[in-house]
C-alpha positions as CSV (number, residue, x, y, z in Angstrom):
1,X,-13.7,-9.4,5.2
2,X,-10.7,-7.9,6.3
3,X,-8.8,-7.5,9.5
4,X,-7.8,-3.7,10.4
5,X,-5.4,-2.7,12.5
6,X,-6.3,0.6,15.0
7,X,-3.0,2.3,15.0
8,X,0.6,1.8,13.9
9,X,3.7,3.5,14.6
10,X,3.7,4.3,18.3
11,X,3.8,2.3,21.6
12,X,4.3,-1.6,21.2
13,X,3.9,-1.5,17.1
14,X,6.9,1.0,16.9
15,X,8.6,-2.1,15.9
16,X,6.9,-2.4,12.5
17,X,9.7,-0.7,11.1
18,X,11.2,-3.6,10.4
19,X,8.1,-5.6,8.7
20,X,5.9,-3.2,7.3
21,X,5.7,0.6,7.6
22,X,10.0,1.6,8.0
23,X,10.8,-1.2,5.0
24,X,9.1,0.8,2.6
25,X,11.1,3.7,3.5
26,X,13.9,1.7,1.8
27,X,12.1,-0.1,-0.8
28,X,9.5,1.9,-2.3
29,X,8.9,0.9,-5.6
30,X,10.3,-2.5,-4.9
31,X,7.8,-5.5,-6.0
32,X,7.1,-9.1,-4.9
33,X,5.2,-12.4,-5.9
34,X,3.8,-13.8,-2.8
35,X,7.0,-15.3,-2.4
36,X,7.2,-17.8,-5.2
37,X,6.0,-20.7,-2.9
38,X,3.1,-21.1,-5.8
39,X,5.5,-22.9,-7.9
40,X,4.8,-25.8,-9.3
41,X,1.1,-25.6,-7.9
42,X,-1.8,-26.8,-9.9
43,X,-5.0,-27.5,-9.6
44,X,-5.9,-31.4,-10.2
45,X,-9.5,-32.2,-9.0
46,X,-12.5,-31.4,-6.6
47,X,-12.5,-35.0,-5.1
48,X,-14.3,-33.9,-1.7
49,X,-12.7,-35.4,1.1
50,X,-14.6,-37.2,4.0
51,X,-15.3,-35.0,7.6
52,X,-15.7,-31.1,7.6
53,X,-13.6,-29.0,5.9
54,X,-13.9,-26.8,8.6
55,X,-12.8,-29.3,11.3
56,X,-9.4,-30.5,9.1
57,X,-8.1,-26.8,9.2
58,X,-9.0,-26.7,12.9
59,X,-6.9,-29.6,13.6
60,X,-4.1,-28.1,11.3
61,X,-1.8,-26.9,14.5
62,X,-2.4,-30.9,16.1
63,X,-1.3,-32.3,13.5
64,X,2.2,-30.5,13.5
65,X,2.8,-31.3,16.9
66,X,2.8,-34.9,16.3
67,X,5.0,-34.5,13.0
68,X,6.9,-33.0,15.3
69,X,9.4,-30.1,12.9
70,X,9.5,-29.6,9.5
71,X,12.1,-26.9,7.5
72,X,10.3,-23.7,6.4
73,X,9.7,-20.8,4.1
74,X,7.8,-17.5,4.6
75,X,7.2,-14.4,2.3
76,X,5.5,-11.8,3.4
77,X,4.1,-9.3,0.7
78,X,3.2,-5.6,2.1
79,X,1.1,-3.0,-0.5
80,X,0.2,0.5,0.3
81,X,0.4,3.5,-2.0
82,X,0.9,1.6,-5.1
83,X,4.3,0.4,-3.8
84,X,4.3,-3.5,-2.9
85,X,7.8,-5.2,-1.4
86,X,8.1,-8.7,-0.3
87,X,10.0,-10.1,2.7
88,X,11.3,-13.4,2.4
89,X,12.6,-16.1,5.0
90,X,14.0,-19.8,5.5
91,X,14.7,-22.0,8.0
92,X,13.1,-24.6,10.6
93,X,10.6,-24.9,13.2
94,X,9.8,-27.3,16.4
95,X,6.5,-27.6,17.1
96,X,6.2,-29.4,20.0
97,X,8.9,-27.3,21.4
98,X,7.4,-23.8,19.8
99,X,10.5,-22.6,18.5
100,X,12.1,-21.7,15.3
101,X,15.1,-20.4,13.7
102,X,14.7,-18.4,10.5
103,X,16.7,-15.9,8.4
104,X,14.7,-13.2,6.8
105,X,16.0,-11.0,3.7
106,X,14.7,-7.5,3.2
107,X,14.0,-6.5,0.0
108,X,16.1,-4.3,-2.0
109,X,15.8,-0.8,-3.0
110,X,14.3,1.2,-5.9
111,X,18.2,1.8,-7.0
112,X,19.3,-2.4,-6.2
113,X,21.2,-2.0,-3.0
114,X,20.4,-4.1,-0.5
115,X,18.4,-2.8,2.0
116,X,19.4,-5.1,4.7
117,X,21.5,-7.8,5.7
118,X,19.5,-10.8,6.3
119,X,18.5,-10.7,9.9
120,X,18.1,-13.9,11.9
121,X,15.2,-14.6,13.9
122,X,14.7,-16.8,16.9
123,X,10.9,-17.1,17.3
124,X,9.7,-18.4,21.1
125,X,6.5,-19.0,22.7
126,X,5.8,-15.1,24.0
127,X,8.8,-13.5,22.3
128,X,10.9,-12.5,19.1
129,X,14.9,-12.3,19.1
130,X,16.6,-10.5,16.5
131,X,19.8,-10.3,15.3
132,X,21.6,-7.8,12.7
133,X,18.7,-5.6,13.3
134,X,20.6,-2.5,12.6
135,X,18.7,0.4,13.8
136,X,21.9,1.3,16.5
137,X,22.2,-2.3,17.5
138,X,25.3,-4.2,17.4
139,X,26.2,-6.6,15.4
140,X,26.9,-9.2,18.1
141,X,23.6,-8.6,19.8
142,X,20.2,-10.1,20.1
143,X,17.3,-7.6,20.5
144,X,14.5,-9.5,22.4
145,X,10.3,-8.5,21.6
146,X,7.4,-9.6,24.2
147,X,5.5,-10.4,21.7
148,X,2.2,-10.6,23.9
149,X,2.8,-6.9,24.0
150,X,2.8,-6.3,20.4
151,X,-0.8,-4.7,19.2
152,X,-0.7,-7.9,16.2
153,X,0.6,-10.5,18.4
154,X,3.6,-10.7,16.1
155,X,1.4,-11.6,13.0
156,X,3.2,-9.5,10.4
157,X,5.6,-7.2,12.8
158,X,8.7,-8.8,12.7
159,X,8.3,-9.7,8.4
160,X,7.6,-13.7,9.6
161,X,4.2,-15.0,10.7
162,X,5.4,-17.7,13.7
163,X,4.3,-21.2,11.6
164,X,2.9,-22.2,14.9
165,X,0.7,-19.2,15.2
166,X,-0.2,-19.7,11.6
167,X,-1.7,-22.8,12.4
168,X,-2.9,-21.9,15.8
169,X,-5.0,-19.2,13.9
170,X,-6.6,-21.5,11.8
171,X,-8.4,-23.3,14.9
172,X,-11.0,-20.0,14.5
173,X,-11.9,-21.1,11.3
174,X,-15.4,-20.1,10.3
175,X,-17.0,-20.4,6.5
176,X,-14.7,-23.0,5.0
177,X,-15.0,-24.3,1.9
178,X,-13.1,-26.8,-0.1
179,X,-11.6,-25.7,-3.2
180,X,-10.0,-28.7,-4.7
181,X,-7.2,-31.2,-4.9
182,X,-4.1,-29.5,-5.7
183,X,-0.5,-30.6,-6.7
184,X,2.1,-28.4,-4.4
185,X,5.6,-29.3,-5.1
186,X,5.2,-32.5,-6.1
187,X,2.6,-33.6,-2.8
188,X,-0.9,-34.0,-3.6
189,X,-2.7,-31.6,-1.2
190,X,-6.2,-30.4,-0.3
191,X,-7.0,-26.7,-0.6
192,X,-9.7,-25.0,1.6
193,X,-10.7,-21.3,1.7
194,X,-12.1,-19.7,4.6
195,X,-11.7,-17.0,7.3
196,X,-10.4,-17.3,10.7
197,X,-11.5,-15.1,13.9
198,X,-8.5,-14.5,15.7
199,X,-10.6,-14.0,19.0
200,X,-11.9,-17.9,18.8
201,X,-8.5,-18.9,17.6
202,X,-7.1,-17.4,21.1
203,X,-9.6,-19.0,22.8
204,X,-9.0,-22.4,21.2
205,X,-5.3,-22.2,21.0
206,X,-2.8,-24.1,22.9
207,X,-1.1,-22.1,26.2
208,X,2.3,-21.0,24.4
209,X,0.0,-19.4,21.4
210,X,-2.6,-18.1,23.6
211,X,-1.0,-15.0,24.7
212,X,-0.1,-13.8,21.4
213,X,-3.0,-14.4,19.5
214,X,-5.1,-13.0,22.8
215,X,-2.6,-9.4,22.6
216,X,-3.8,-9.9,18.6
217,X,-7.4,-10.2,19.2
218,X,-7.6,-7.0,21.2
219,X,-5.4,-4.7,18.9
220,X,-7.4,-5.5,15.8
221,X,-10.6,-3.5,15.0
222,X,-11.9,-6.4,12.8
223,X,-11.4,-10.1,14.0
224,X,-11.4,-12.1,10.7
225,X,-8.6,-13.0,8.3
226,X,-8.9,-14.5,5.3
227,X,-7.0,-17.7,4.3
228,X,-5.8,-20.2,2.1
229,X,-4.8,-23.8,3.6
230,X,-3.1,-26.4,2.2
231,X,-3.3,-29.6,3.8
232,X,-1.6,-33.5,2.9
233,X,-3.7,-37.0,2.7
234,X,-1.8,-37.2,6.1
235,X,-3.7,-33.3,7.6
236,X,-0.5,-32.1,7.6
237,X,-0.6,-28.0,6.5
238,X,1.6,-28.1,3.5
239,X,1.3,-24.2,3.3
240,X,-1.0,-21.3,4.7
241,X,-1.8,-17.5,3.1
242,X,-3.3,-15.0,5.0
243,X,-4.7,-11.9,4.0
244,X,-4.7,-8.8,6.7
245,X,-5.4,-5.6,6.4
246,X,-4.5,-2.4,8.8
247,X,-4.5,1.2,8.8
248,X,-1.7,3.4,9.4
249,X,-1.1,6.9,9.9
250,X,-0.8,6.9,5.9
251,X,-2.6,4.5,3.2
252,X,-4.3,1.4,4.6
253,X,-1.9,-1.6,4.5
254,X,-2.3,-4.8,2.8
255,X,-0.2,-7.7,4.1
256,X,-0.3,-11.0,2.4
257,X,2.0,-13.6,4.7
258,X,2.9,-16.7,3.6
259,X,4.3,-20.1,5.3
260,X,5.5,-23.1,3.2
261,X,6.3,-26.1,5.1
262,X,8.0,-29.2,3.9
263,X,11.3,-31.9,5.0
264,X,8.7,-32.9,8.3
265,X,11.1,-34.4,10.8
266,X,14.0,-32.5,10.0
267,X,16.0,-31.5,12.7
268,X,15.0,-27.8,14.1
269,X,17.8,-26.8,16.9
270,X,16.7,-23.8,18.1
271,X,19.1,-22.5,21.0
272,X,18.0,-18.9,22.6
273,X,20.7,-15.8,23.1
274,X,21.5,-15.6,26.8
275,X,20.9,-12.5,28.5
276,X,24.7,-11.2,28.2
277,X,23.8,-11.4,24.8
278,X,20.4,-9.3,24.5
279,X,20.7,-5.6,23.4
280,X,19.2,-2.9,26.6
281,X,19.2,0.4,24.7
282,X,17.0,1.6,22.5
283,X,16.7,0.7,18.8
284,X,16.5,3.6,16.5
285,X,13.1,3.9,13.7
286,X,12.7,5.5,11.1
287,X,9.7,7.6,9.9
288,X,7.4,4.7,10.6
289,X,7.5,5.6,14.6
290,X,9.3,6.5,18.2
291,X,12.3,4.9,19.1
292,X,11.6,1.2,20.8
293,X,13.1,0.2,23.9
């Protein structure tokens, strides 16, 4: 089961340049490994913990509220066409105050230059800021997204699923099975496997997700993602893969995005750009789609 994606490359999604589509313009032939956070990842036992293994994914998002912010690291892995190219990112989120700081690093290209400088992104409940962007912007400013007008919700457009809307997504899980006790950098975790409807995960998720994963929900031909959860003796997600899939005007995409999470209660300052400091014109694309305003 696989979620596809309508369109891509026009109208709200003409941002996927950065994340998908337009980074293969500059990295074909590059390849990734789910971003590494595998390491050091083995499997130790099938101990079956007590309560539903559906229900302790549900409650996934809950519990990171009350731990309150932990640092993070995301890879997302993109194949279509036989060419595969992983994004990477670092840095920290809040989650009772929805907001992160994280700086993503485009992949080189097929010759080894880098493709990018690493951008900085500011993700808020409803909306994704930017920086070093390229694309015609300058350097010293901030291009803001509505993310609720994004046909994915921001899932896999801007190279970093949100780690609150990771978690948020899980809340429509549906067939959930668990896999195993698993040793994930050095924390004894539980894994489950399931899929999650992105519809009941809007309808379940809290009011700064909602919009989002709602704008998701309705640009997706096929509501259900697969996933991989990770979760402590505590219920804290320790790390999350998803597995969507969308169509394009060319091959069919495969995105695999992946959030680590670790150092819970570490601080995660997360100050948004004034609006001196957001970009008004129009940020040039590549082949992947129309300019973006």
């Amino acid at each position: 089961m696989v979620v596809r994606q309508q369109r891509c490359g026009g109208g709200a999604l003409a941002v996927c340049a950065l994340a998908v589509a337009g980074v293969m313009t500059v990295a074909t032939g590059c390849s990734g490994d789910g971003g590494g956070e595998g390491a050091g990842e083995r499997a130790v036992t099938r101990e079956g913990p007590a309560g539903s293994p559906a229900d302790a994914v549900r409650g996934a998002a809950d519990e990171l509220v009350r731990a309150g912010s932990a640092e993070t690291r995301t890879s997302m892995e993109t194949a279509a066409g036989g060419t595969r190219v992983t994004i990477r990112g670092e840095g920290a989120y809040d989650f009772r105050g929805r907001l992160g700081r994280i700086k993503v690093v485009l992949p080189k290209d097929a010759a080894g230059a880098d493709g990018h400088r690493p951008i900085t992104e500011l993700l808020a409940p409803g909306a994704l800021y930017m920086k070093n962007r390229g694309a015609g912007v300058p350097d010293d400013k901030w291009v803001r997204i509505d993310t609720t007008a994004l046909e994915d919700g921001n899932l896999v457009t801007g190279g970093v699923t949100d780690p609150m809307a990771a978690a948020e997504l899980l809340r429509g899980a549906a067939d959930v099975t668990y896999v195993g006790r698993t040793e994930l950098a050095g924390v004894q975790v539980r894994h489950y496997r399931g899929t999650a409807d992105i519809g009941r995960a809007a309808g379940a998720a809290s009011r700064e997700s909602r919009g989002a994963l709602s704008a998701a929900a309705k640009g997706f031909s096929t509501d259900t993602v697969p996933f991989d959860a990770y979760l402590d003796d505590e219920g804290l997600l320790r790390k999350v893969r998803h597995h969507f899939t969308f169509a394009t005007e060319g091959p069919a995409v495969a995105v695999v995005s992946t959030t680590l999470l670790y150092g819970f209660g570490a601080p995660a300052s997360v100050e948004l750009p004034p609006e001196a400091d957001l970009y008004t014109g129009r940020v040039q694309q590549g082949r992947s789609g129309p300019e973006a305003p």
